[in-house]
C-alpha positions, 0 to 999 in steps of 0.5 A: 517529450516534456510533460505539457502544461495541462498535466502540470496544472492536473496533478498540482491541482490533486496535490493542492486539495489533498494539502486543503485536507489536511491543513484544514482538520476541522474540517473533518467534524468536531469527533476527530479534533482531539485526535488531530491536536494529538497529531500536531503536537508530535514530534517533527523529527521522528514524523519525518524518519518515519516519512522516510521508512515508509518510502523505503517500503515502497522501494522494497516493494518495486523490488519485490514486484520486479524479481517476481514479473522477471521470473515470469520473463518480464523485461522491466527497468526500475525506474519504469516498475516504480513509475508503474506501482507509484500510479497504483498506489496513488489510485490506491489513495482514493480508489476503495477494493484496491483497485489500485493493485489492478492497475499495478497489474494491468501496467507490469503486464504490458513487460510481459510477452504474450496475448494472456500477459495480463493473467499471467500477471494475476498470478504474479500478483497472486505469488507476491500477495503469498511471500507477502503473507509469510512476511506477516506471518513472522511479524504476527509471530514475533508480536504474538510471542509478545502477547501483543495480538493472537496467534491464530492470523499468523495460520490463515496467512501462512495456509494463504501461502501454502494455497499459493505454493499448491497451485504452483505445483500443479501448474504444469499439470492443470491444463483445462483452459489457456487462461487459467494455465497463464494464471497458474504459470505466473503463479508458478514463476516462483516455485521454478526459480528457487534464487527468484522465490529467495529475492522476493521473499527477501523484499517482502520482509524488507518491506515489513521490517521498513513498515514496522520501523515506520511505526515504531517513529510514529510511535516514538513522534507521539509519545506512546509508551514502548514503541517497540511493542505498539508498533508489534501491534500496529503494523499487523493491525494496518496490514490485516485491515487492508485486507477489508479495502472498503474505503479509499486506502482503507481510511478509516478502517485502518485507523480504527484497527489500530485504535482498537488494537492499541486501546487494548494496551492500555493507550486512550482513544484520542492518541491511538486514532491520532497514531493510525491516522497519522501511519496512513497520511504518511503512507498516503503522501508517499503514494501521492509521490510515487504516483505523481513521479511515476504519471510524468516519468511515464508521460515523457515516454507515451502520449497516451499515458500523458492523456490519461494522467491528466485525467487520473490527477482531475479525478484526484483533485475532484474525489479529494475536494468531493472529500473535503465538501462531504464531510464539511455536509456530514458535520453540519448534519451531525 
């Protein structure tokens, strides 16, 4: 079945008022202007390699979501576990907590069997948020070796895993109630296939050295000095920020970490600001697509997802002009 008008209208209107804000940057207040003619004046070519990283972590990711629901006995096909993440991640854009990542959930659930499918599917999420540490955890110890950033966030991640790795052991022998037993299960999907455990922990760290070559283009795009070394330094910036998601896609917060974490080598305020809003527009453009791609992929298939794909990409295009609205109000305040 052909996605019907209506969607068509919905999603190209969430697209045409994310384009209003970002061709219109002074609309943003007169604070962010050095930092956006910064961003203009990077290099296009390097911008786009670093478009392309960034969707190539999003492909890691649906792999990595993949292996761990199909260790937990989900039946899921690729194009339907990227159609299911990309919403997440487009909800991700403009939802703050993360809520985003419930909706990834709440849809690879539904491949599952069973009447606790969606705690299972917490602890599935629970095993990837930990092989997503330990691959943080290598890329904070390269850059802590570096001098690049502390040691100490590599132990919290690697402890987060080992938390994980725990209650998957004792998954069998915690049986008090059938909710947190289906919780534990997914958790422990992992633990009981070693090859599984082995695939995940391969796509997380793909989608690292993915995240981490995406920064390094950015950097190169800007001009800053030792791409490699930034770039050790903004991609655990932006990671560890996101563990804060108080604002819509941690904006603002993540380009604030990196600025810190970039000031801290010597690199001016204008141009860090200009590297992390750049990193999250970029990785918000590629979550916009996955989203869009992913409502009309699912729409053909369901009409009730069509139903509700119109009404995500209203609430779209109304937070994105809401968005646009509020801050031409805060700059006249201000």
């Amino acid at each position: 079945m052909n996605p019907s008008r209506s969607t068509l209208i919905a999603i190209g209107a969430a697209f045409a008022a994310l384009a209003l804000l970002v061709a219109v940057p002074t609309m943003l207040g007169n604070r962010l202007h050095p930092a956006f003619a910064a961003l203009a004046d990077g290099n296009r070519g390097w911008l786009a390699i670093a478009l392309a990283a960034f969707a190539t972590c999003f492909v890691c990711t649906v792999g990595a979501w993949r292996a761990a629901f199909a260790a937990a006995g989900a039946r899921i096909c690729p194009r339907e576990a990227a159609a299911r993440l990309g919403i997440g991640c487009a909800v991700n854009s403009f939802a703050p907590a993360k809520l985003g990542d419930a909706v990834k959930v709440a849809l690879c659930a539904r491949a599952l069997d069973g009447p606790s499918r969606l705690w299972t599917g917490g602890g599935v999420y629970a095993a990837l948020a930990a092989a997503r540490s330990l691959a943080l955890a290598s890329i904070v110890l390269v850059a802590s070796l570096t001098g690049a950033i502390p040691l100490w966030p590599a132990f919290a991640l690697c402890g987060l895993t080992a938390g994980v790795a725990v209650a998957a052991v004792l998954s069998r022998r915690l049986r008090s109630h059938p909710r947190i037993t289906s919780l534990l299960e997914g958790a422990g999907a992992l633990a009981r296939s070693p090859r599984a455990a082995a695939t995940v922990i391969a796509w997380s760290l793909a989608v690292q050295l993915a995240r981490f070559l995406g920064a390094v283009a950015v950097a190169r795009a800007l001009g800053l000095p030792s791409p490699l070394l930034a770039a050790l330094v903004i991609a655990p910036a932006l990671d560890l920020a996101g563990a804060f998601p108080i604002t819509p896609g941690s904006f603002g917060i993540g380009s604030g970490a990196v600025a810190v974490a970039l000031a801290g080598r010597g690199i001016g305020v204008d141009q860090a600001l200009a590297v992390g809003i750049a990193m999250q527009a970029l990785e918000t453009v590629v979550s916009l697509t996955a989203g869009a791609t992913g409502g009309l992929y699912l729409a053909r298939l369901n009409p009730a997802v069509r139903r509700w794909t119109v009404r995500v990409a209203v609430a779209g295009a109304s937070a994105a002009l809401a968005a646009v609205v509020g801050a031409v109000w805060l700059d006249a305040i201000f």
